[in-house]
N, C-alpha and C positions, 0 to 999 in steps of 0.2 A: 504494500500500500504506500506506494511515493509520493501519491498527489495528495496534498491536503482538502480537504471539500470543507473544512471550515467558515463560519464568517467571523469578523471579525469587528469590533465597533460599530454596528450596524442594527438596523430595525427592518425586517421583514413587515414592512405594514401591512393592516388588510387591503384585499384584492377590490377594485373598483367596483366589481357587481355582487362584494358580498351581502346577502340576504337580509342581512342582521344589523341594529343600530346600536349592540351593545353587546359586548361580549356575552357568550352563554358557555356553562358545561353541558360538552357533548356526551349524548347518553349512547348507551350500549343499543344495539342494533338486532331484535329476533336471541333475546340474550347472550348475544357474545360483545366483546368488547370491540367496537370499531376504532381503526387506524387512528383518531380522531382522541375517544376515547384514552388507548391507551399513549399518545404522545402528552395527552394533555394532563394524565397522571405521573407520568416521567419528569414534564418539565416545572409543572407547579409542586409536587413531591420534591423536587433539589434544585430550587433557584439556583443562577449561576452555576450548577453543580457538574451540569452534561454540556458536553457538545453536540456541535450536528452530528458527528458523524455516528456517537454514543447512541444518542435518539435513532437514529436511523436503525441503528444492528437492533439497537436493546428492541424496537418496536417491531422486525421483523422475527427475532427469535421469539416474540412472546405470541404471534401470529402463527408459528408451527403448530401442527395437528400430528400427534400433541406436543404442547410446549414443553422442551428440555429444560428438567432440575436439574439439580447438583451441579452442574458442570464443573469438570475443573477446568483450573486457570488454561491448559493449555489446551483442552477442548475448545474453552470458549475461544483464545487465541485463534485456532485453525479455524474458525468457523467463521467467526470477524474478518481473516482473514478472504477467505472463499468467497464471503459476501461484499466484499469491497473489490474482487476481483473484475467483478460486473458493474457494467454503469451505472449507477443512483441516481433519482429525482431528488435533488435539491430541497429542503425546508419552504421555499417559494411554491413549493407544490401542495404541502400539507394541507391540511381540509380546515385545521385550526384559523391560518388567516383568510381562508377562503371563501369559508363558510360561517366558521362560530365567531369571529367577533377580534381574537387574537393575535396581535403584534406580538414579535419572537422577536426580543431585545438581545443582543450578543452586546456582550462587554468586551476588551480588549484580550483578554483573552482565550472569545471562543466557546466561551459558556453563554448559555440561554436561562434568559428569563421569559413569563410571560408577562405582555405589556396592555391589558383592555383597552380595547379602543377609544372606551369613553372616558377615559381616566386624562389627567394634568398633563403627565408626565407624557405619553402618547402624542396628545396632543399639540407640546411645546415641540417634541420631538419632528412632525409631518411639518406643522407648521415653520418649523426651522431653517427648512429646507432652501436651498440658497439660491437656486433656478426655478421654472416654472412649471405644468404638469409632466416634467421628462421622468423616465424610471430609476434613473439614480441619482438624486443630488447629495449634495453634505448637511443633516440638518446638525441642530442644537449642539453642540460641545462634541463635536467633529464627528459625529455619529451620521455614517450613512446610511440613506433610506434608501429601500428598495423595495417596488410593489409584490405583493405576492402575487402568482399569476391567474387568470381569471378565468373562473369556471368555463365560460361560453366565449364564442368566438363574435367580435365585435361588429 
């Protein structure tokens, strides 16, 4: 795994058509936990704690039928491994800023927080932004914005 898929000082804002005027927790789906669900357990469970790429493995190994315990370390290792050997959709794709409401805050470095849409901090952040509707400017305290991508095609 050479490439970093990181971000970095940045805010993943919500996507232009998302549904919602205010963030929501996403509920389980025909009783399983949807993609949605479990990132949004991940990232509000260890503010700053994970990166993207953590979210990504940890949200697909818990998606196996059925999901592997115990692992050891160098299970999990190879497995991480194997899953980053294939190309990843991006955190800009997750259903969280897409759909429920959630700005994915990265700090310097590389950990996520979630950031509600309707909240201050969110807001000082979009608002910050130092060009005009383009997909990446620099907002508030050198923190790049970048839209999350949008569900339907425009």
């Amino acid at each position: 795994m050479a490439e970093d898929l990181n971000y970095y000082s940045t805010l993943i804002a919500v996507a232009d058509d998302c549904p919602v005027d205010a963030a929501e927790v996403p509920k389980p789906r025909g009783g399983r936990p949807t993609v949605a669900v479990l990132q949004y357990e991940l990232i509000s469970g260890a503010p700053y704690g994970l990166t993207q790429e953590d979210v990504l493995f940890e949200t697909w190994l818990r998606r196996q039928d059925p999901p592997p315990e115990d692992l050891s370390e160098q299970r999990r290792a190879e497995l991480r491994k194997e899953f980053f050997s294939r190309s990843q959709a991006c955190l800009r794709a997750s259903p969280l800023p897409k759909k429920h409401g959630w700005g994915l805050l990265f700090d310097r470095d590389g950990r996520i927080a979630l950031c509600p849409m309707e909240s201050e901090e969110y807001r000082r952040l979009v608002e910050g932004r130092a060009g005009g509707p383009g997909d990446s400017d620099t907002g508030d305290g050198g923190v790049r914005v970048l839209k999350a991508m949008r569900s339907r095609r425009s």
